[in-house]
C-alpha positions in Angstrom: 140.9 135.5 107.5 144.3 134.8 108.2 145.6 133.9 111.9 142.7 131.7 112.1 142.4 128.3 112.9 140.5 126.7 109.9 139.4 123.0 108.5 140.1 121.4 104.9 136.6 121.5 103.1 136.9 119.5 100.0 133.8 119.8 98.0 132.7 119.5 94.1 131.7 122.9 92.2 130.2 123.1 88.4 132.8 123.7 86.3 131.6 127.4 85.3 131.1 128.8 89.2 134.5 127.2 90.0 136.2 129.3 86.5 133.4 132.4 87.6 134.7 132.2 91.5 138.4 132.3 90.1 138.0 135.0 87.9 136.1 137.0 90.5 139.0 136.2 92.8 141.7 137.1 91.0 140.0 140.3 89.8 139.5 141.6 93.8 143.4 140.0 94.3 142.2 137.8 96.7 142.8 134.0 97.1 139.9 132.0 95.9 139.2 130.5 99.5 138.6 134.0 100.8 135.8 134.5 98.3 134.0 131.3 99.4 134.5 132.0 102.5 132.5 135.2 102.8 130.5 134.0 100.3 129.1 131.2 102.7 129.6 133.4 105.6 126.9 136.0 103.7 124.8 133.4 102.9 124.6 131.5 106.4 123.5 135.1 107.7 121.2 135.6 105.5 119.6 132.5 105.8 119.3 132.9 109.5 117.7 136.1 109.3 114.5 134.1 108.0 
């Protein structure tokens, strides 16, 4: 994802997916905004598949 424009998203998370997304993150050694990212990205295409 990098090179790209992007836009500041702030946005609340329950405390155990934010500490489950980090650890996920940090396990695939990639930044934690990447994970969300294709996260959300995966489930937009999903939904629109419907």
């Amino acid at each position: 994802m990098e090179g790209l424009l992007t836009r500041r998203a702030n946005f609340e998370l329950d405390p155990a997916l934010h500490r489950d997304s980090k650890i996920f993150a940090t396990k695939q050694n990639k930044k934690m905004v990447d994970v969300v990212e294709i996260a959300l990205r995966e489930y937009l295409s999903f939904k629109e598949s419907f």
